[in-house]
C-alpha positions as semicolon CSV with decimal commas, in nm:
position;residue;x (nm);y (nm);z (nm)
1;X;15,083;12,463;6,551
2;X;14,798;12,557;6,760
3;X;14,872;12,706;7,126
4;X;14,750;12,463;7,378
5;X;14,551;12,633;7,651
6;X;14,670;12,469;7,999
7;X;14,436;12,412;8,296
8;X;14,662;12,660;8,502
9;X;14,737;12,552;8,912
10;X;14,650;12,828;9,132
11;X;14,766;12,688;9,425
12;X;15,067;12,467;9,533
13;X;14,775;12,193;9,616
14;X;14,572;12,209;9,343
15;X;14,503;11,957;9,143
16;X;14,177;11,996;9,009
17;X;13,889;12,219;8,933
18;X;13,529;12,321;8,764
19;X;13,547;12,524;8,437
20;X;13,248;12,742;8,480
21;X;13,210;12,954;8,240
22;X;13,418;13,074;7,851
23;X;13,384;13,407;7,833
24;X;13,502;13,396;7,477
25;X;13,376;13,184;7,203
26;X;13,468;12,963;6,922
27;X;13,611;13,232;6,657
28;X;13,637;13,502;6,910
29;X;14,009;13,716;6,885
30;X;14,170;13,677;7,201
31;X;14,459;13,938;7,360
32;X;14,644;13,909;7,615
33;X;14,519;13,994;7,924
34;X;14,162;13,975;7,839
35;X;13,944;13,760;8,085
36;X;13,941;13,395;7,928
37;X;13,730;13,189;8,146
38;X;13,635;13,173;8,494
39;X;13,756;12,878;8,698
40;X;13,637;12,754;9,095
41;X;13,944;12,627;9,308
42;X;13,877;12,477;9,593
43;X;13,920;12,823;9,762
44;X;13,734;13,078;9,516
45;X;13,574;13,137;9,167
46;X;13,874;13,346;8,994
47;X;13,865;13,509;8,596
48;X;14,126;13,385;8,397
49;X;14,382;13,570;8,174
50;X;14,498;13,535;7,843
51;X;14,864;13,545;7,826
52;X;14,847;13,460;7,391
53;X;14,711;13,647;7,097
54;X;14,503;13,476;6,855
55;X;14,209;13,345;6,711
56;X;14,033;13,076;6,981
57;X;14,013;12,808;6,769
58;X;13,830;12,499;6,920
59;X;13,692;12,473;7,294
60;X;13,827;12,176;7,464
61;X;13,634;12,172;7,767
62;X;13,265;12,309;7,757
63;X;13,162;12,538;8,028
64;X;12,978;12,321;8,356
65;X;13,258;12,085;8,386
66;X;13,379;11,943;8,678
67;X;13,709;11,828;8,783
68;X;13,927;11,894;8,524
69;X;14,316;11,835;8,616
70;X;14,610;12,077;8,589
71;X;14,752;12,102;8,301
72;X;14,506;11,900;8,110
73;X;14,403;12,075;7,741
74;X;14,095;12,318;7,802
75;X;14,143;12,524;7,444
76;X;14,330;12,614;7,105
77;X;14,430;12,929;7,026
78;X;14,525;12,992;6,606
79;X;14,806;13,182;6,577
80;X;14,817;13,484;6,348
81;X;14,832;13,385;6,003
82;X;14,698;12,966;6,112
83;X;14,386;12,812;5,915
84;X;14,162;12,634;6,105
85;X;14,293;12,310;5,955
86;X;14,588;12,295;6,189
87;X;14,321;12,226;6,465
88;X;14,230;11,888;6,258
89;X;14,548;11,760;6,412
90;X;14,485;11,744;6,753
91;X;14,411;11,444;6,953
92;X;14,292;11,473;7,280
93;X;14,550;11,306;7,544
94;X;14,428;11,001;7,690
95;X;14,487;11,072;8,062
96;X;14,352;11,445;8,199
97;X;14,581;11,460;8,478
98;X;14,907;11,517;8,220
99;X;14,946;11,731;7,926
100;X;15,021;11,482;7,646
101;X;15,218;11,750;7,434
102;X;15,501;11,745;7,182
103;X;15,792;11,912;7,228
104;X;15,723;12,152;6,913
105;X;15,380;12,187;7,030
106;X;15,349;12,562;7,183
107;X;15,176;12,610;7,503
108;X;15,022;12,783;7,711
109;X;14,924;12,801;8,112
110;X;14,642;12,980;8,231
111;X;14,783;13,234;8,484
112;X;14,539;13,178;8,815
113;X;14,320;12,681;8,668
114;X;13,835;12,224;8,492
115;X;13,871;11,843;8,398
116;X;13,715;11,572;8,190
117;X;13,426;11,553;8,399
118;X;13,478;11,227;8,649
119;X;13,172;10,975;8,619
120;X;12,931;10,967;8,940
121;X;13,009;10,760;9,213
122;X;12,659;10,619;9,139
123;X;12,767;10,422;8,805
124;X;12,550;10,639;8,585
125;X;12,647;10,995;8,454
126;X;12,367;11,262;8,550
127;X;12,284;11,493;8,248
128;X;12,271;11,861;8,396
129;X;12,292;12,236;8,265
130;X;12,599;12,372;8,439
131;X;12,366;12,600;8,639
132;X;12,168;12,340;8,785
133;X;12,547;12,180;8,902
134;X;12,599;12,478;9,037
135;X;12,350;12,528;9,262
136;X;12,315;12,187;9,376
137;X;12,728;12,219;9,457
138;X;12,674;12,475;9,655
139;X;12,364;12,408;9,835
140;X;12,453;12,033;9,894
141;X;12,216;11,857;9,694
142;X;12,300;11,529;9,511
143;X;12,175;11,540;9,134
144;X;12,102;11,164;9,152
145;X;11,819;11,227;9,344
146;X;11,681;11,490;9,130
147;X;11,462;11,416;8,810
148;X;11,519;11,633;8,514
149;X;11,263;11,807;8,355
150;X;11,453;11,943;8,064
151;X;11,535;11,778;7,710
152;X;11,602;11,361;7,789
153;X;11,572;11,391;8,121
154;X;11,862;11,681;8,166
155;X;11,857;11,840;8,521
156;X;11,779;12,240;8,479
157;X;11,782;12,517;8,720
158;X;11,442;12,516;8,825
159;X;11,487;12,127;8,889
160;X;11,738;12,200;9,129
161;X;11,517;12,519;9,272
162;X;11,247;12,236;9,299
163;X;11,437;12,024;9,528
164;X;11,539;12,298;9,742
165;X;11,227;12,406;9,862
166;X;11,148;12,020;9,905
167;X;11,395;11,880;10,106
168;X;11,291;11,564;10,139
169;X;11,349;11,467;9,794
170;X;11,740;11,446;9,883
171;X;11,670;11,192;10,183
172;X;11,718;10,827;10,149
173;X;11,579;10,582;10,392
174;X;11,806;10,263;10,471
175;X;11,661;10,041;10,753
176;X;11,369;10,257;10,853
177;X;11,683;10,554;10,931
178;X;11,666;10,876;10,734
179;X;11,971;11,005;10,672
180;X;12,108;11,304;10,365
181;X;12,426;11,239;10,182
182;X;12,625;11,610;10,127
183;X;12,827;11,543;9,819
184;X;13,177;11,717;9,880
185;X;13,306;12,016;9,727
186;X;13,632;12,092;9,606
187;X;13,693;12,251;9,935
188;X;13,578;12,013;10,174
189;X;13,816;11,751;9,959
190;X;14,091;11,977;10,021
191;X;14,045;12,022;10,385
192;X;13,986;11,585;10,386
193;X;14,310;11,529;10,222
194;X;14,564;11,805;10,370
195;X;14,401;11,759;10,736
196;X;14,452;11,396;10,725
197;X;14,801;11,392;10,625
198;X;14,851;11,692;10,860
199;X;14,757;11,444;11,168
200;X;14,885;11,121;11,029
201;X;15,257;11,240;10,926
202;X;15,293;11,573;11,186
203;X;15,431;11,506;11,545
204;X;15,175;11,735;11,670
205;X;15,232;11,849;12,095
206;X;15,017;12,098;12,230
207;X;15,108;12,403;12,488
208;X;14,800;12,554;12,691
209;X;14,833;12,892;12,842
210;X;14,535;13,127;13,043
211;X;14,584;13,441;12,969
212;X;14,379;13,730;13,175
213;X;14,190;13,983;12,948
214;X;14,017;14,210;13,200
215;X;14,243;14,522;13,077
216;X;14,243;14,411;12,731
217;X;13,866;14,422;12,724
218;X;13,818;14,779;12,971
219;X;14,071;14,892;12,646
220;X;13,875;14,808;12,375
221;X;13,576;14,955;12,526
222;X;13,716;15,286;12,576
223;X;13,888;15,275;12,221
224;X;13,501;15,173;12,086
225;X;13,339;15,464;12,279
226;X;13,540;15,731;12,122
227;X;13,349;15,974;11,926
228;X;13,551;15,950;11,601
229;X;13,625;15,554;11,602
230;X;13,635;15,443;11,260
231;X;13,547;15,118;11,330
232;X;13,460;14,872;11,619
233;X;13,737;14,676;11,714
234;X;13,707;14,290;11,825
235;X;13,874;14,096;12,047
236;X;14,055;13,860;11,786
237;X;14,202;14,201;11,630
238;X;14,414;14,245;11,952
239;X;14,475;13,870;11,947
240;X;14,585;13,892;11,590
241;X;14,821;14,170;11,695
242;X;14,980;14,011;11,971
243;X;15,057;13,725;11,789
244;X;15,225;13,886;11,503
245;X;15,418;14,081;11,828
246;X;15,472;13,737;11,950
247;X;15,604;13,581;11,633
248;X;15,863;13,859;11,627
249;X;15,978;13,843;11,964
250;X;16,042;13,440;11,892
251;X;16,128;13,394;11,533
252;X;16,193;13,027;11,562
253;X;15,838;12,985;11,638
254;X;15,734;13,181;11,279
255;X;15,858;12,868;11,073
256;X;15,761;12,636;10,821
257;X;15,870;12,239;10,786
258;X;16,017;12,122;10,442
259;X;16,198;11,783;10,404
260;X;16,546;11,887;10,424
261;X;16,531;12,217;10,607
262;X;16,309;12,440;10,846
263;X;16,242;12,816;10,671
264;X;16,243;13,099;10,923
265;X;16,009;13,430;10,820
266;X;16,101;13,736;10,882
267;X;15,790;13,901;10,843
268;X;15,483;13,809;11,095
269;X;15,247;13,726;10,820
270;X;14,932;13,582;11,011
271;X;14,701;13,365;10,862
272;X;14,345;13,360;11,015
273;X;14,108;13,095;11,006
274;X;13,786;13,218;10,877
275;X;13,463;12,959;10,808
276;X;13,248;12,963;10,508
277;X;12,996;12,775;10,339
278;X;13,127;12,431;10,265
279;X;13,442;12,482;10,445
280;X;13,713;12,732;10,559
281;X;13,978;12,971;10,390
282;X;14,246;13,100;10,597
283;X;14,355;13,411;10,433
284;X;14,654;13,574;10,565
285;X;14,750;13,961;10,704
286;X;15,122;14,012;10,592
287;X;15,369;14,219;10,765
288;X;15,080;14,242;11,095
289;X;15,373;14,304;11,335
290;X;15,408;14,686;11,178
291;X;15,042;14,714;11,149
292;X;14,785;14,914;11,390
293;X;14,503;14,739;11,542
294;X;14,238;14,963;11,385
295;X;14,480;14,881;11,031
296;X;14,456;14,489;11,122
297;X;14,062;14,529;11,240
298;X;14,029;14,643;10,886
299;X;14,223;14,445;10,679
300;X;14,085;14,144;10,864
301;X;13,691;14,269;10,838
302;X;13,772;14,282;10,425
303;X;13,970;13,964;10,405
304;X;13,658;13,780;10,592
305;X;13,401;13,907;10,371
306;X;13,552;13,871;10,053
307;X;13,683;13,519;10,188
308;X;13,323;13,422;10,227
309;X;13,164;13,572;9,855
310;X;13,469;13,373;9,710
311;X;13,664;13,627;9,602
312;X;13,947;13,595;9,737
313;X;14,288;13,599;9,551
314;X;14,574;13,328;9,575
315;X;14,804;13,562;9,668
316;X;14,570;13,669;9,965
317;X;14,519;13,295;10,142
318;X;14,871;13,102;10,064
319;X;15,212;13,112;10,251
320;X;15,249;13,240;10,580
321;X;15,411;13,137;10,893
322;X;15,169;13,080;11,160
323;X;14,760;13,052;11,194
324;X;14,515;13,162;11,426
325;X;14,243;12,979;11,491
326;X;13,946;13,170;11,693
327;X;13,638;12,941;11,835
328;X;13,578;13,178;12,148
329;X;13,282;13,371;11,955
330;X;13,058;13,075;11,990
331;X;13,163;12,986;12,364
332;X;13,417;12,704;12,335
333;X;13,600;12,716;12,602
334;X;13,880;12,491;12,518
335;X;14,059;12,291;12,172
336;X;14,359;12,210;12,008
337;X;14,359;12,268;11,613
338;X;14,489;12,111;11,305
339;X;14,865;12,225;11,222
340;X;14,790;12,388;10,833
341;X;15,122;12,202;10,669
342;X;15,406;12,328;10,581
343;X;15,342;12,525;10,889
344;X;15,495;12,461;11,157
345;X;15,196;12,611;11,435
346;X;14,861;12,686;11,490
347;X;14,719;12,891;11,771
348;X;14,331;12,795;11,940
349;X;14,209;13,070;12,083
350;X;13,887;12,961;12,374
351;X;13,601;13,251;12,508
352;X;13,675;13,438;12,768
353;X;13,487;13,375;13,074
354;X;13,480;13,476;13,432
355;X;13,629;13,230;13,681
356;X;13,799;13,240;14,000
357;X;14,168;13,287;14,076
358;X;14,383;13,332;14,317
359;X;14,612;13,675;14,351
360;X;14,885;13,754;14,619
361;X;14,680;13,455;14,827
362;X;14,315;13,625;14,773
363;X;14,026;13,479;14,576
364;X;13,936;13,694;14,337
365;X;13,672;13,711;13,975
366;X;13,900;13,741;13,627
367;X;13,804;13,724;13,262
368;X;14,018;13,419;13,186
369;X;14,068;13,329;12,746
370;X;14,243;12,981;12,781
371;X;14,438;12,960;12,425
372;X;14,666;12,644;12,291
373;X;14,902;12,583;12,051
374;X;14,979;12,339;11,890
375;X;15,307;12,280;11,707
376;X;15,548;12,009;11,483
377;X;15,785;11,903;11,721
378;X;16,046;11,828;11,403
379;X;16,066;12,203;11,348
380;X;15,948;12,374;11,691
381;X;16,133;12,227;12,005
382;X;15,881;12,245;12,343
383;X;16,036;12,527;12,489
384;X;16,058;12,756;12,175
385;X;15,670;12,721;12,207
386;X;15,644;12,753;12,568
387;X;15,835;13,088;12,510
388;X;15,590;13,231;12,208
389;X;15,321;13,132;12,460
390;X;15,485;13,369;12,706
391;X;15,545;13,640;12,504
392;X;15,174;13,611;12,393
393;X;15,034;13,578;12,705
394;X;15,163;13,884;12,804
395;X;15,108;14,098;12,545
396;X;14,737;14,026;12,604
397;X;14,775;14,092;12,913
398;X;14,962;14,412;12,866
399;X;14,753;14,521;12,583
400;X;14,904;14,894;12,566
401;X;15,186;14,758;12,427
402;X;14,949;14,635;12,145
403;X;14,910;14,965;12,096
404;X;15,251;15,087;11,971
């Protein structure tokens, strides 16, 4: 029998994705390990694996489409020695979301994730090269409102190019308002579904602590102005390690929530927030606790760029304990963030600003960051937080001992 090429999950969330490209054909020999196809999660475009040897016998799913489910049927593979014939057999399953397979049936599952393509919301199926989807995924643009140029009416690149440069064309007016729909990505459909269920079924409290960064910043400008400084260093490096100093210092506060029990980490893997185009990743620095600054400045400066070409592995944005969550770069003062489930925290880290405070009974001028966390009360009690926000506070405020 034919082996049945899986839409693979790369993610414990996943259940969809876009098949973008085959980079083998109809006929081709395949061997393990060589790239297969290339699939777009809602975090990243990632190649694809072979893990079979064998003759690829019939594509399933043609390169373009969109929201294909796990586990659905994308390919055959012939085994060695297997006519073509045996692939007269197959029947499509009738539902995408399972794999309709028979127990001597062999198959296989892609090692990293593209679906029977899901008819437009608008009642009418747009006809589109999968270049021209593409593009108008990523830059926003609904295809409904573009008219194709190409054979009957099928949307092509330069289409899509054609509506970019006009912008009006993806405007609607309703009752003399103009208004642009932004159809959603796999991303921002992620970030709907996990952020609603975060607030809806997570007993979220919040914790708000100042913390004083005058020495913190006099540090970092004297470790910047050193003639052989790899690197600049930013403020959310230090913040990054003093929370992983933090986390260790309270472990109950480095936890995740699952239905029946509360796992503890012992490593102080941190994820950070980071925003893209079309959403945000959150990919995570393991072990940051025995980590350098300059090593976490790095790592971080990487992780970031890579996080927003889409090239980020699975490995590099899942699991971890806690996240960090750093608005202060484009002056908000002050906010409380999503918890990321099954985590069980989420630190909001405001800009520092100068304000006035009182020492020993004088008025005095401080750089004051004010940062909050928020936390799942059914696996972090109150004063497990309150005491990560202490040790936190002052290692920021103590930022030497960031430096050991």
């Amino acid at each position: 029998m034919p082996i049945h090429v899986l839409m693979p999950a790369l993610s414990p969330t996943m259940t969809e994705g876009n098949l973008v490209k085959w980079h083998k054909a109809e006929g081709d020999i395949v061997k393990a390990g060589q790239i297969l196809a290339e699939i777009e999660t809602d975090k990243a475009t990632m190649e694809v694996e072979a893990v079979d040897e064998g003759i690829l016998g019939r594509i399933l799913i043609p390169a373009g489409t969109e929201n294909v489910s796990v586990n659905a049927p994308i390919a055959l593979i012939l085994e060695e020695g297997e006519d073509k014939s045996a692939l007269d057999s197959f029947k499509a399953p009738a539902v995408a979301a399972t794999a309709n397979v028979t127990p001597e049936t062999k198959t296989t599952v892609l090692p990293a994730t593209v679906s029977i393509a899901t008819p437009p919301s608008h009642g009418e199926r747009v006809y589109a090269t999968p270049l021209a989807r593409r593009i108008a995924t990523q830059s926003a643009i609904d295809l409904h409102t573009i008219q194709g140029s190409g054979p009957r009416g099928r949307i092509v690149k330069a289409d899509v190019e054609s509506a970019l440069s006009n912008p009006i064309i993806t405007q609607k007016i309703q009752n003399l308002s103009t208004y642009t729909d932004i159809t959603l990505n796999n991303m921002r459909k992620t970030i709907a579904k996990r952020l609603t269920e975060a607030k809806q079924t997570i007993p979220h409290f919040y914790l708000t602590v100042d913390c004083e960064i005058d020495a913190l910043l006099a540090l970092r400008t004297k470790l910047n102005a050193l003639p052989n400084a790899a690197q600049k260093l930013s403020v959310n490096d230090f913040i990054i390690r003093a929370s992983a100093l933090a986390l260790k210092e309270v472990p109950e506060a480095n936890a995740t929530f699952h239905d029946t029990f509360v796992r503890q980490y012992d490593a102080a893997d941190v994820a950070v927030a980071v925003a893209i185009d079309g959403g945000l990743v959150t990919p995570v620095i393991r072990n940051a606790d025995d980590k350098s600054v300059l090593t976490l400045s790095g790592e971080m400066k990487n992780l970031a760029a890579r996080a927003r070409d889409g090239k980020l592995k699975p490995e590099e944005y899942q699991g971890g304990g806690f996240t960090l969550s750093n608005l202060g770069m484009f002056g908000v003062k002050h906010f409380g963030a999503i918890i990321n489930p099954p985590q069980a925290s989420i630190l909001a880290v405001g800009a520092g600003e100068q304000r006035a405070v009182v020492k020993d009974g004088q008025l005095t001028i401080a750089t004051v960051m004010t940062c909050t966390l928020s936390v799942d009360h059914r696996a972090v009690d109150g004063a497990v937080g309150a005491r990560f926000l202490a040790a936190f506070k002052n290692a920021i405020e103590n930022p030497l001992m960031l430096l050991v």
